[in-house]
CHARMM-style PDB file with segment names, atoms N, HN, CA, C and O in Angstrom:
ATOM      1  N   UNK     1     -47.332  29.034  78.651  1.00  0.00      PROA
ATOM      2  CA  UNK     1     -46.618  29.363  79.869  1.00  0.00      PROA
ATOM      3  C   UNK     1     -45.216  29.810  79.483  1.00  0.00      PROA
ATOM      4  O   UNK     1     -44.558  29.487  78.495  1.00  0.00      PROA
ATOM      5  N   UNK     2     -44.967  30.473  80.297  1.00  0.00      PROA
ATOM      6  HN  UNK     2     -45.502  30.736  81.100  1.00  0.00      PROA
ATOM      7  CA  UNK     2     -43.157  31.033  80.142  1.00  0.00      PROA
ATOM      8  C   UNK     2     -42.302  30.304  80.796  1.00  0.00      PROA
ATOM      9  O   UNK     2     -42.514  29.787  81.892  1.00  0.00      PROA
ATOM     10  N   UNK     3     -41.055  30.214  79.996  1.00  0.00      PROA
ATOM     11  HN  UNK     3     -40.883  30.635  79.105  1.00  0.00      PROA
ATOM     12  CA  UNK     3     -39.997  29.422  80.868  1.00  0.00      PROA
ATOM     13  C   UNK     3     -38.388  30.415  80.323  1.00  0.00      PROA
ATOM     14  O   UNK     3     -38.501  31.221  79.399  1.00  0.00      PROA
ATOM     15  N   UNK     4     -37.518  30.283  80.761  1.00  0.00      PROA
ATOM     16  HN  UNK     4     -37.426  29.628  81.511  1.00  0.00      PROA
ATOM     17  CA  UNK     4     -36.864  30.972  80.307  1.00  0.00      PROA
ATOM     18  C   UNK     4     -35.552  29.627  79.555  1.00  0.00      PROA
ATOM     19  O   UNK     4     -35.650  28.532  80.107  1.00  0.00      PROA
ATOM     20  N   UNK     5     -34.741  29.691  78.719  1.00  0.00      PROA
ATOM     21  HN  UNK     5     -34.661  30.581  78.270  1.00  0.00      PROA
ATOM     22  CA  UNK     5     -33.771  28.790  77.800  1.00  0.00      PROA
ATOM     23  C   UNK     5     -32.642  29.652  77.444  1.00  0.00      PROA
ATOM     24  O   UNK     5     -32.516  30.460  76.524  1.00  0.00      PROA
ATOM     25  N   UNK     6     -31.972  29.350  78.242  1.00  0.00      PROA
ATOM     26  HN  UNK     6     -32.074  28.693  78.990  1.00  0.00      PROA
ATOM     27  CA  UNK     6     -30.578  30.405  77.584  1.00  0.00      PROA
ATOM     28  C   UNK     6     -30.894  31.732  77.590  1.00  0.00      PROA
ATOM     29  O   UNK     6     -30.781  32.595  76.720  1.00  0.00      PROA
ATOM     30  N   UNK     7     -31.412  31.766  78.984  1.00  0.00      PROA
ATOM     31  HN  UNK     7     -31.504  31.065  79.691  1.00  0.00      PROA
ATOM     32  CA  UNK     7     -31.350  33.323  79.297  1.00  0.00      PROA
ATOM     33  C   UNK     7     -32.497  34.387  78.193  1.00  0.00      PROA
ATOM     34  O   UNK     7     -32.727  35.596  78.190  1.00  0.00      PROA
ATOM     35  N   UNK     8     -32.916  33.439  77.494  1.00  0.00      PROA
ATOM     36  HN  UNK     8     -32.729  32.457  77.497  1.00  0.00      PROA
ATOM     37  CA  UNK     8     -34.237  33.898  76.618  1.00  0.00      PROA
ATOM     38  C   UNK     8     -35.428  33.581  77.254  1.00  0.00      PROA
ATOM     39  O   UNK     8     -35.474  32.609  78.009  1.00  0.00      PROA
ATOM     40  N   UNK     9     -36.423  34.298  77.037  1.00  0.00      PROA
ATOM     41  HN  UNK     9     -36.385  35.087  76.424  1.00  0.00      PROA
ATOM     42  CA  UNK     9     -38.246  34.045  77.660  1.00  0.00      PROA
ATOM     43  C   UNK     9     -38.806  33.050  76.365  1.00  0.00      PROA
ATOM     44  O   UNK     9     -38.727  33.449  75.203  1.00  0.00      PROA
ATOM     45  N   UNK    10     -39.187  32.162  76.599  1.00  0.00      PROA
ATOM     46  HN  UNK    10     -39.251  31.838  77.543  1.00  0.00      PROA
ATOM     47  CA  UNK    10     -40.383  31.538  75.590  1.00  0.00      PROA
ATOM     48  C   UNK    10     -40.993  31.094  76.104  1.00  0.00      PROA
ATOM     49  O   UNK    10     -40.642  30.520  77.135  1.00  0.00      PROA
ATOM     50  N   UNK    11     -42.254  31.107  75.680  1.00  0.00      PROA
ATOM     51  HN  UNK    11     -42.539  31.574  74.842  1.00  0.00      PROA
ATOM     52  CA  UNK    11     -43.839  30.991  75.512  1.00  0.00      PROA
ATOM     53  C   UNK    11     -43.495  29.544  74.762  1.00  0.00      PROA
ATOM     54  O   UNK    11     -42.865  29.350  73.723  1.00  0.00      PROA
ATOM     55  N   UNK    12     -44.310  28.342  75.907  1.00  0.00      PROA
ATOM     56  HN  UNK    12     -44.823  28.500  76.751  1.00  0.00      PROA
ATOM     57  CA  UNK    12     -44.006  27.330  75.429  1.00  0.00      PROA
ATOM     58  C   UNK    12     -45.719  26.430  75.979  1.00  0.00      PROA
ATOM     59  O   UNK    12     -46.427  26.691  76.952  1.00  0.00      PROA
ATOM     60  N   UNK    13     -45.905  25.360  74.895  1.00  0.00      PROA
ATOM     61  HN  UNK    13     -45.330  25.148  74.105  1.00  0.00      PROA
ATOM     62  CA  UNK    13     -47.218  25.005  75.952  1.00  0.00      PROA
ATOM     63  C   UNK    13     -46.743  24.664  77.059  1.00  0.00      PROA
ATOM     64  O   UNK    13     -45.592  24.554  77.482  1.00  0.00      PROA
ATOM     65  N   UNK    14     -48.288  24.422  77.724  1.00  0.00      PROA
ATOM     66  HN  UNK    14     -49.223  24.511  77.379  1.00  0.00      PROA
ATOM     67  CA  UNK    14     -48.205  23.439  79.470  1.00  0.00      PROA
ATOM     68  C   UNK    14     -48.402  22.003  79.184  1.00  0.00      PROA
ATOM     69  O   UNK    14     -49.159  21.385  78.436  1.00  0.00      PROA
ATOM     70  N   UNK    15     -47.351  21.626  80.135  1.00  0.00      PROA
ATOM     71  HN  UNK    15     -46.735  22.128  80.743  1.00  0.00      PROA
ATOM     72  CA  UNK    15     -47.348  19.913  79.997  1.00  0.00      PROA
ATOM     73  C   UNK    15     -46.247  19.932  79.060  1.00  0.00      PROA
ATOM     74  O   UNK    15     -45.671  18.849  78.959  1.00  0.00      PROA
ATOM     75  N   UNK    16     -45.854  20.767  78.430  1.00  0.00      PROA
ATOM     76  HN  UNK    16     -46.322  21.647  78.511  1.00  0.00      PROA
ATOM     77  CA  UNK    16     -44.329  20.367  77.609  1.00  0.00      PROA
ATOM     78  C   UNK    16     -43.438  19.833  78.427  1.00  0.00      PROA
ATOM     79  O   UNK    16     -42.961  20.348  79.439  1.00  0.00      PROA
ATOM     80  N   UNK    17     -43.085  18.134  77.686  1.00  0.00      PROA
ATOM     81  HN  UNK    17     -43.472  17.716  76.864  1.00  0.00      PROA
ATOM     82  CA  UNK    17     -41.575  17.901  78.889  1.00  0.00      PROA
ATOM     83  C   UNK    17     -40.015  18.232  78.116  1.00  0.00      PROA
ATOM     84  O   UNK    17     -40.027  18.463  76.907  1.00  0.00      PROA
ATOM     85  N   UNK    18     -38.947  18.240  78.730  1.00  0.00      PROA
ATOM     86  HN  UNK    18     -38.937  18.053  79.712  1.00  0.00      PROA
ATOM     87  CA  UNK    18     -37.640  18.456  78.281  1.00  0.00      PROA
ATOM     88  C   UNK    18     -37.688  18.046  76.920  1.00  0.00      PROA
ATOM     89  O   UNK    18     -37.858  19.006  76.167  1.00  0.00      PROA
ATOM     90  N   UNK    19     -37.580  16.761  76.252  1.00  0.00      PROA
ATOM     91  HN  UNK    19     -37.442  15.981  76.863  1.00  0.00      PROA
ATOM     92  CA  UNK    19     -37.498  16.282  74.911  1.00  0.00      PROA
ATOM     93  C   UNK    19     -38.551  16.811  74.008  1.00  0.00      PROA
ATOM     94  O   UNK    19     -38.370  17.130  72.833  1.00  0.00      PROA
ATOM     95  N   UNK    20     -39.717  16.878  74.693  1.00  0.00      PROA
ATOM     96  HN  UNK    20     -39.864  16.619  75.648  1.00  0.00      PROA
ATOM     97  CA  UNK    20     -40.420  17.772  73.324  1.00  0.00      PROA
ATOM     98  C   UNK    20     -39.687  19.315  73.042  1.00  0.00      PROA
ATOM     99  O   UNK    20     -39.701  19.687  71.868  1.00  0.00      PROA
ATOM    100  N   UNK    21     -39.114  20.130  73.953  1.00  0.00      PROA
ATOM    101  HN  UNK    21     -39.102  19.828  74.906  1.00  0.00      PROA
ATOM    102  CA  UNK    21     -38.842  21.031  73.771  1.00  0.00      PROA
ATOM    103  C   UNK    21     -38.100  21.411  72.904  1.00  0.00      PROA
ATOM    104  O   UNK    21     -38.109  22.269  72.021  1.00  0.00      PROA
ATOM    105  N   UNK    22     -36.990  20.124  73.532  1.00  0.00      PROA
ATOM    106  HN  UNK    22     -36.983  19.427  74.249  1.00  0.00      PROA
ATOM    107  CA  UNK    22     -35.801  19.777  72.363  1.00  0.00      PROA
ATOM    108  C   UNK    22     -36.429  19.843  70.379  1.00  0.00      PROA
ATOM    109  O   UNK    22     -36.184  20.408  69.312  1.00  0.00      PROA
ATOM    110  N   UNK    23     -37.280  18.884  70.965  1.00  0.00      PROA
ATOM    111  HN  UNK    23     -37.479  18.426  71.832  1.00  0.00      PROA
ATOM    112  CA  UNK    23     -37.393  18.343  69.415  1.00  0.00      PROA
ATOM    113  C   UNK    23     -38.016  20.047  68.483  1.00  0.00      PROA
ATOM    114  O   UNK    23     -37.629  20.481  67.398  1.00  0.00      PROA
ATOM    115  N   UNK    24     -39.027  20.623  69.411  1.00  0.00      PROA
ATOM    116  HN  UNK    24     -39.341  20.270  70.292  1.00  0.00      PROA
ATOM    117  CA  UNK    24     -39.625  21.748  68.823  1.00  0.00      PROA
ATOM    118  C   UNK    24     -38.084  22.832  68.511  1.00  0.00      PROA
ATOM    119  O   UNK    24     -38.230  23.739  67.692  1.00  0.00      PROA
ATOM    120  N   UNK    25     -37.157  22.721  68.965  1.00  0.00      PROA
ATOM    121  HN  UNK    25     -37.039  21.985  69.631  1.00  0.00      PROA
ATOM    122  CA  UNK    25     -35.860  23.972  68.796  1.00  0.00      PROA
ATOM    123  C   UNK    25     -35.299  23.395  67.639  1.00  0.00      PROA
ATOM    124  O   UNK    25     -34.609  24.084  66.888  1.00  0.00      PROA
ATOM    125  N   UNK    26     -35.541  22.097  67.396  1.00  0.00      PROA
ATOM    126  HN  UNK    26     -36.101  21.538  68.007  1.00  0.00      PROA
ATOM    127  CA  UNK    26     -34.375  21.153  66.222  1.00  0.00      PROA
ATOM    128  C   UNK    26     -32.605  21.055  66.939  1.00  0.00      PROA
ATOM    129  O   UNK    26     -31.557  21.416  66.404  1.00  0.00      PROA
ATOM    130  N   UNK    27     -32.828  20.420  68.330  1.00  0.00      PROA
ATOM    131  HN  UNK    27     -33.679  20.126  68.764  1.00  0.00      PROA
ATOM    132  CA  UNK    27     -31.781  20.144  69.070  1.00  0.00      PROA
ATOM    133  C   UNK    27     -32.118  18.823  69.168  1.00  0.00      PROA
ATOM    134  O   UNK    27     -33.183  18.215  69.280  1.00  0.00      PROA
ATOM    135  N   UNK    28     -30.398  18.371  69.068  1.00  0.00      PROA
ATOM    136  HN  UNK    28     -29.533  18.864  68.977  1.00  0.00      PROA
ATOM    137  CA  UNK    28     -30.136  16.787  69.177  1.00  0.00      PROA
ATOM    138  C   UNK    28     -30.124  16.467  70.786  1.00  0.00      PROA
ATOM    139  O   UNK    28     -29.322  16.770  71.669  1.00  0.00      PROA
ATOM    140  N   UNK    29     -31.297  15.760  70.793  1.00  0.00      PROA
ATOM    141  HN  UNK    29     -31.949  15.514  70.076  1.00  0.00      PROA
ATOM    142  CA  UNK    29     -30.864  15.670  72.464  1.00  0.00      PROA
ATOM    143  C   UNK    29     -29.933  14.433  72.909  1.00  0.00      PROA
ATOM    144  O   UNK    29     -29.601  14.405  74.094  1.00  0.00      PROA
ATOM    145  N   UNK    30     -29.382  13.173  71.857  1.00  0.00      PROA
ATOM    146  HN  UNK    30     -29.651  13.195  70.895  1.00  0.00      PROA
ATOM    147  CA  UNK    30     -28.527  13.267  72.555  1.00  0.00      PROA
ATOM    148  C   UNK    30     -27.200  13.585  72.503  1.00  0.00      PROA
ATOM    149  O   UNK    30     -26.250  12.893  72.869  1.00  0.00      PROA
ATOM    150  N   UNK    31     -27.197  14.771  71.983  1.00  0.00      PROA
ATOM    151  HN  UNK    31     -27.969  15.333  71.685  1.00  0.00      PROA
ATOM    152  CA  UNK    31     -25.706  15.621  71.942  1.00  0.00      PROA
ATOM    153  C   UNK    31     -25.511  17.098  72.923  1.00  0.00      PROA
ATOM    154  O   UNK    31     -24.652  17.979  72.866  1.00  0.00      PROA
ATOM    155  N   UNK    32     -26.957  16.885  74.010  1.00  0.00      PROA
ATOM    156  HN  UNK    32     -27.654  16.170  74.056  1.00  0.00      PROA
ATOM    157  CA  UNK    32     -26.964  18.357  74.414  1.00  0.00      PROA
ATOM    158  C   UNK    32     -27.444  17.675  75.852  1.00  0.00      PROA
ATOM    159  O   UNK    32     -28.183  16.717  76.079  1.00  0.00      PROA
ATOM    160  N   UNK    33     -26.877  18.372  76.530  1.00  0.00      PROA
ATOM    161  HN  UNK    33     -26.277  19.151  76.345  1.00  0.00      PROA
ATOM    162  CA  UNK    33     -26.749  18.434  78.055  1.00  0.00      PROA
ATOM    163  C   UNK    33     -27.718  19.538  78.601  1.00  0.00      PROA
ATOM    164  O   UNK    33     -27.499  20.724  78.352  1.00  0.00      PROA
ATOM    165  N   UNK    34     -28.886  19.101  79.415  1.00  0.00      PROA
ATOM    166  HN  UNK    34     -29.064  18.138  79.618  1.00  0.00      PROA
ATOM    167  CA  UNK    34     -29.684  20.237  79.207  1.00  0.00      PROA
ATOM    168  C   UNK    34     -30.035  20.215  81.433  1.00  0.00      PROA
ATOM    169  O   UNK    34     -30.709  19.461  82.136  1.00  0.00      PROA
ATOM    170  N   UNK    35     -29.226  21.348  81.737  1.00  0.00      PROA
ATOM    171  HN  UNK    35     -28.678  21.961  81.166  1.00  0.00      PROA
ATOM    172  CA  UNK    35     -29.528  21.502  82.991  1.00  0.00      PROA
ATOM    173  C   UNK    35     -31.147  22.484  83.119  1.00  0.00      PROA
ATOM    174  O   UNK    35     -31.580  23.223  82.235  1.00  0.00      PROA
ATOM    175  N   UNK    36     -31.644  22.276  84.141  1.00  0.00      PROA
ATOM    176  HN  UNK    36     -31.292  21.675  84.859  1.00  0.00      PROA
ATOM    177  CA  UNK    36     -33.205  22.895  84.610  1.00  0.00      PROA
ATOM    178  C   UNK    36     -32.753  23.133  86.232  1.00  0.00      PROA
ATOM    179  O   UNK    36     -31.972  22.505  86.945  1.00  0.00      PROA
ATOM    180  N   UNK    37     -33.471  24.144  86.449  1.00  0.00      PROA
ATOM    181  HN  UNK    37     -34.106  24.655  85.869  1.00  0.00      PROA
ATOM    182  CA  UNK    37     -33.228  25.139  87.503  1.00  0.00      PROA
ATOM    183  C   UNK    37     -31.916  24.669  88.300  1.00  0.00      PROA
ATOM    184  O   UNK    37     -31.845  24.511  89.519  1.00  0.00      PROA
ATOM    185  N   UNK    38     -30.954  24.489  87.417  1.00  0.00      PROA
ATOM    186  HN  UNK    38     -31.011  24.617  86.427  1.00  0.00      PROA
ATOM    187  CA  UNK    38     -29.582  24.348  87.939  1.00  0.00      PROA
ATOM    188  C   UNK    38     -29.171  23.171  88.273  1.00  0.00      PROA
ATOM    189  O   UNK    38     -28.074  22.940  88.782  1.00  0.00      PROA
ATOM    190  N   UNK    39     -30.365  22.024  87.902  1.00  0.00      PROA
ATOM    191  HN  UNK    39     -31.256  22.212  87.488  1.00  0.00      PROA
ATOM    192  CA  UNK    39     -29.951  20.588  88.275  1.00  0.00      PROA
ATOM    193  C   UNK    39     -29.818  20.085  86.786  1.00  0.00      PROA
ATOM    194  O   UNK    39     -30.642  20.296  85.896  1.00  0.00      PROA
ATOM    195  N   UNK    40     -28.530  19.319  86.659  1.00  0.00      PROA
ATOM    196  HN  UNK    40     -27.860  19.148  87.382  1.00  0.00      PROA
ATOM    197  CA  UNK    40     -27.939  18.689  85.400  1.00  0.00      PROA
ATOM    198  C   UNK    40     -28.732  17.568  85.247  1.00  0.00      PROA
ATOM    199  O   UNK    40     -28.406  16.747  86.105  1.00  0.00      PROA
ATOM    200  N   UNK    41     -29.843  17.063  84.373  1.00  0.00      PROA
ATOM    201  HN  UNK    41     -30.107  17.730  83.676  1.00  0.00      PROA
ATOM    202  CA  UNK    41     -30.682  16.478  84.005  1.00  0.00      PROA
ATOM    203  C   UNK    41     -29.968  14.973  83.054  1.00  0.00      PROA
ATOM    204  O   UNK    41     -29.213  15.163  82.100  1.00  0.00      PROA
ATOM    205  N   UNK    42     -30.453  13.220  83.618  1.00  0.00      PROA
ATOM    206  HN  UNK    42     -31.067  13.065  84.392  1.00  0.00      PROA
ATOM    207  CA  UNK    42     -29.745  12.916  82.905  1.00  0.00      PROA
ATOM    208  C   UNK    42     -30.785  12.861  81.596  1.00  0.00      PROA
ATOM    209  O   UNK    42     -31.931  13.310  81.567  1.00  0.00      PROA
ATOM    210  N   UNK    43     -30.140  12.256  80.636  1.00  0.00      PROA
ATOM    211  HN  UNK    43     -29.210  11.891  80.659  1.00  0.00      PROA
ATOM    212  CA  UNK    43     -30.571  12.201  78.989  1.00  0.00      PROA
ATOM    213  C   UNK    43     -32.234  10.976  79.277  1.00  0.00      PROA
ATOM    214  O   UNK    43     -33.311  11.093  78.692  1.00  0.00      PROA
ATOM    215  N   UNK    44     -31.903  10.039  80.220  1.00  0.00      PROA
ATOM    216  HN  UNK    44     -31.028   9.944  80.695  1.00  0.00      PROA
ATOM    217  CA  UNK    44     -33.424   9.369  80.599  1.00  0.00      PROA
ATOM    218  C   UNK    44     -34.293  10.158  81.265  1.00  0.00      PROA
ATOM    219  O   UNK    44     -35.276   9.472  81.543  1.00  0.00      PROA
ATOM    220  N   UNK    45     -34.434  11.481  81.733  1.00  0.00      PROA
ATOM    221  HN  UNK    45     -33.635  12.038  81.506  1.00  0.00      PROA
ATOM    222  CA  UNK    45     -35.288  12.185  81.884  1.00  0.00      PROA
ATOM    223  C   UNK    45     -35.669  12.736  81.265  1.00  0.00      PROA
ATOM    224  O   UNK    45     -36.896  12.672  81.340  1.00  0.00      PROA
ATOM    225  N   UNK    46     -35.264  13.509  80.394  1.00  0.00      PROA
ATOM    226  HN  UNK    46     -34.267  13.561  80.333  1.00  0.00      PROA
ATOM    227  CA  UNK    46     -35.764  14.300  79.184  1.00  0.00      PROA
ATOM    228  C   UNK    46     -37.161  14.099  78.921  1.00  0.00      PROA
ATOM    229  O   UNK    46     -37.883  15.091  78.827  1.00  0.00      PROA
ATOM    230  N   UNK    47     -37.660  12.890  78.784  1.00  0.00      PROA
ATOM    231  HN  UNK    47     -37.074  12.084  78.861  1.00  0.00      PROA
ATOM    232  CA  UNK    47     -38.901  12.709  78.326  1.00  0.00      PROA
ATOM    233  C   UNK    47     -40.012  12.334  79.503  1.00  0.00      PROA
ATOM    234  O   UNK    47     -41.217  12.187  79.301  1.00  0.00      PROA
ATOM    235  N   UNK    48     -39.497  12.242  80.468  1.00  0.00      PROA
ATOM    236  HN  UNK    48     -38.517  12.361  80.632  1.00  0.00      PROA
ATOM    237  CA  UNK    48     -40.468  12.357  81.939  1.00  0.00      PROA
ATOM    238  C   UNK    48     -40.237  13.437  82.531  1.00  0.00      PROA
ATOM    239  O   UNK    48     -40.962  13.462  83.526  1.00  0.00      PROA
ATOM    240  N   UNK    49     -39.435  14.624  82.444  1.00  0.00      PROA
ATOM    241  HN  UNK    49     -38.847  14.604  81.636  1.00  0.00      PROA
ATOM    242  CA  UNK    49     -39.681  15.668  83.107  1.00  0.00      PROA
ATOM    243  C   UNK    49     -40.605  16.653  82.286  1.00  0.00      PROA
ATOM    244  O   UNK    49     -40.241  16.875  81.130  1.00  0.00      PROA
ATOM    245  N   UNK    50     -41.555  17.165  82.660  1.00  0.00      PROA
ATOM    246  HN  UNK    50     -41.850  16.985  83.599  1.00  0.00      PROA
ATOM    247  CA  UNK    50     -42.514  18.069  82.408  1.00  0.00      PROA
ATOM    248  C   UNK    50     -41.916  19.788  82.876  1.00  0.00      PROA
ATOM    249  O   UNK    50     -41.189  20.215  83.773  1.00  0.00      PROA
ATOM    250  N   UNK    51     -42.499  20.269  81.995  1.00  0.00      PROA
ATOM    251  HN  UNK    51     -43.090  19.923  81.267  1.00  0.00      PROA
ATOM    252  CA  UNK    51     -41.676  21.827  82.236  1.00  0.00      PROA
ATOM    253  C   UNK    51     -42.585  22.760  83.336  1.00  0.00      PROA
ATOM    254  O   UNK    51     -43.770  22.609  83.042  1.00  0.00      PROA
ATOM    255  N   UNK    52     -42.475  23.415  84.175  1.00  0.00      PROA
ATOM    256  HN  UNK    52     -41.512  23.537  84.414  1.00  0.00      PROA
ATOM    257  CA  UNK    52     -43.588  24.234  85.043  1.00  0.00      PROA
ATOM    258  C   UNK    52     -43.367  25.965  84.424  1.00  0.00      PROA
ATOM    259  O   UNK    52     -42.346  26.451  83.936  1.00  0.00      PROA
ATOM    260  N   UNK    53     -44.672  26.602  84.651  1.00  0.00      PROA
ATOM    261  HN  UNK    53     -45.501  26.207  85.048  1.00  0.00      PROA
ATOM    262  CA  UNK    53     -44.092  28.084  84.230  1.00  0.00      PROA
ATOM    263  C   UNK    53     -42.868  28.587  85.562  1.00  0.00      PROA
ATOM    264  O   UNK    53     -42.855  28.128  86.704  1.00  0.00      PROA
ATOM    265  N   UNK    54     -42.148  29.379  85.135  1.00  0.00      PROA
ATOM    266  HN  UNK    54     -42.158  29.752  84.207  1.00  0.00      PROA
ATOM    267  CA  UNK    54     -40.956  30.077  85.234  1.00  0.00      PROA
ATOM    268  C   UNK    54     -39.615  29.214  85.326  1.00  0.00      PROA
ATOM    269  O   UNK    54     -38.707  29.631  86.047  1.00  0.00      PROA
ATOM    270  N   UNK    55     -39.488  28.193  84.717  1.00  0.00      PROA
ATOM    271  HN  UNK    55     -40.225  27.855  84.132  1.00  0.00      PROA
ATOM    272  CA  UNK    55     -38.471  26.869  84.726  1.00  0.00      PROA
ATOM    273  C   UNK    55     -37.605  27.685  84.157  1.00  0.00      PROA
ATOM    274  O   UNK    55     -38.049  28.626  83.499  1.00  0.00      PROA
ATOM    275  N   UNK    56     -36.070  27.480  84.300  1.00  0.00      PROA
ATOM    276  HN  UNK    56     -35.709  26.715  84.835  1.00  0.00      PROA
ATOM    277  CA  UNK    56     -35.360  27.908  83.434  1.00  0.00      PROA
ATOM    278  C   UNK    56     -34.371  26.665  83.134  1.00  0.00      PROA
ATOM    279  O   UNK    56     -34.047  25.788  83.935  1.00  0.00      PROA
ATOM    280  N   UNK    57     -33.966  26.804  81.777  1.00  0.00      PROA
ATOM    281  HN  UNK    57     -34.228  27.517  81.127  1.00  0.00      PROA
ATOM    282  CA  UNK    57     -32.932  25.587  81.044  1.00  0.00      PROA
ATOM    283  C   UNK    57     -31.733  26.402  80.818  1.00  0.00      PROA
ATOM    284  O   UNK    57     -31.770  27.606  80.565  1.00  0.00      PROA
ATOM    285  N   UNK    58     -30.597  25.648  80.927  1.00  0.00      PROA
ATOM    286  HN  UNK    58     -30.567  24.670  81.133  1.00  0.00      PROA
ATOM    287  CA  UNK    58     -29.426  26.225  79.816  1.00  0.00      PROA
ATOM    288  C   UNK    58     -29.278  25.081  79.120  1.00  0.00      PROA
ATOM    289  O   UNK    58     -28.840  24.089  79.702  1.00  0.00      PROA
ATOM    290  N   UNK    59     -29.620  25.032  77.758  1.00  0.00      PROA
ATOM    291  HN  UNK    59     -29.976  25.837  77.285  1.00  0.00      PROA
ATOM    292  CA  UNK    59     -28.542  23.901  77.026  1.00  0.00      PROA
ATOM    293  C   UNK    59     -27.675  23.772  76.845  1.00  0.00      PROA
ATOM    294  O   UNK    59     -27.113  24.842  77.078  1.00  0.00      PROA
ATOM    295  N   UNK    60     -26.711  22.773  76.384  1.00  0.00      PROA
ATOM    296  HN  UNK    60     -27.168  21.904  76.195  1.00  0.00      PROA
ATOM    297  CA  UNK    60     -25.400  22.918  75.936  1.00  0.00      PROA
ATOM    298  C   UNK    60     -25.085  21.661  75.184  1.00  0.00      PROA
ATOM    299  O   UNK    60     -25.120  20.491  75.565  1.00  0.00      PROA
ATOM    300  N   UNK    61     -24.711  22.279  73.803  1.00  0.00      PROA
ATOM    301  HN  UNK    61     -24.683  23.229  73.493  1.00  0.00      PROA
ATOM    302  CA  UNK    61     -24.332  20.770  72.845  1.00  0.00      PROA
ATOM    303  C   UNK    61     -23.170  20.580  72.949  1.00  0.00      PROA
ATOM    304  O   UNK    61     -22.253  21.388  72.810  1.00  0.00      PROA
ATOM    305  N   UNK    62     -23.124  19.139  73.283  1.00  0.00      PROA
ATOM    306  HN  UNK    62     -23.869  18.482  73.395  1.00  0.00      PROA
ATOM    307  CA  UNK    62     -21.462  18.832  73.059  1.00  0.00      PROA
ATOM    308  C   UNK    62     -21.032  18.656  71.626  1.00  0.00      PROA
ATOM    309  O   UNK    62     -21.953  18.238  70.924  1.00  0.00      PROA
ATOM    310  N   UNK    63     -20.186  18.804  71.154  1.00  0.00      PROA
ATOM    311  HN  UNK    63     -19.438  19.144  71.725  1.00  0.00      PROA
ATOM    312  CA  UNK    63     -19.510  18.780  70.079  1.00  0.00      PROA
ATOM    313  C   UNK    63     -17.801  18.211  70.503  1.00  0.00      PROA
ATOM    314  O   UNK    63     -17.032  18.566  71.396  1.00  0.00      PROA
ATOM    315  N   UNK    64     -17.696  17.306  69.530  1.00  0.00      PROA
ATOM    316  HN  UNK    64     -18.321  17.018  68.805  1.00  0.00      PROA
ATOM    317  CA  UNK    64     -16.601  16.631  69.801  1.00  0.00      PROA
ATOM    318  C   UNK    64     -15.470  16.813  68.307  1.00  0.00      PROA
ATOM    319  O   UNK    64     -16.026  17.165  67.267  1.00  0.00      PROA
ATOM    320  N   UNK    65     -14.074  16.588  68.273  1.00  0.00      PROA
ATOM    321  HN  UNK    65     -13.621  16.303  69.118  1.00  0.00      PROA
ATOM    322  CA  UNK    65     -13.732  17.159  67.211  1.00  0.00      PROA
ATOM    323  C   UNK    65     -12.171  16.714  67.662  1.00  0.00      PROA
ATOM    324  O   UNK    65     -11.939  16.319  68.804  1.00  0.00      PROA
ATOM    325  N   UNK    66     -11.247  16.814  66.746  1.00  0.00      PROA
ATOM    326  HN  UNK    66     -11.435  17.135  65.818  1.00  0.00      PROA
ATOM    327  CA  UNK    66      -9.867  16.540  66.610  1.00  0.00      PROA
ATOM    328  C   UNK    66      -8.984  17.683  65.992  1.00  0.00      PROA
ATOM    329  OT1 UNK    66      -7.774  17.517  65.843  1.00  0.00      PROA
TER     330      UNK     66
END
């Protein structure tokens, strides 16, 4: 199924939830803030939300620094 991630199309299985997705990109999920169709997702969902075709994500890693 298609979903779109940062404004990119991927072909991802069905039944993929948020954290597998993560894990398949090699993103730290918990350093990345990952909104879905515009709702800011907390980090305990990740692994109970399931992805539907045409979902779209933006990620965003935080990075912290001095």
């Amino acid at each position: 199924m298609r979903v779109t991630v940062n404004g990119r199309d991927r072909e991802v299985a069905a039944g993929l939830t948020v954290a597998a997705l993560l894990g398949d990109a090699g993103v730290d999920a918990e350093r990345t803030v990952v909104e879905l169709n515009r709702q800011v997702l907390t980090h305990e969902a990740y692994g109970s939300t399931t992805l539907r075709p045409g979902d779209t994500l933006e990620l965003v890693e935080v990075v912290g620094g001095g």
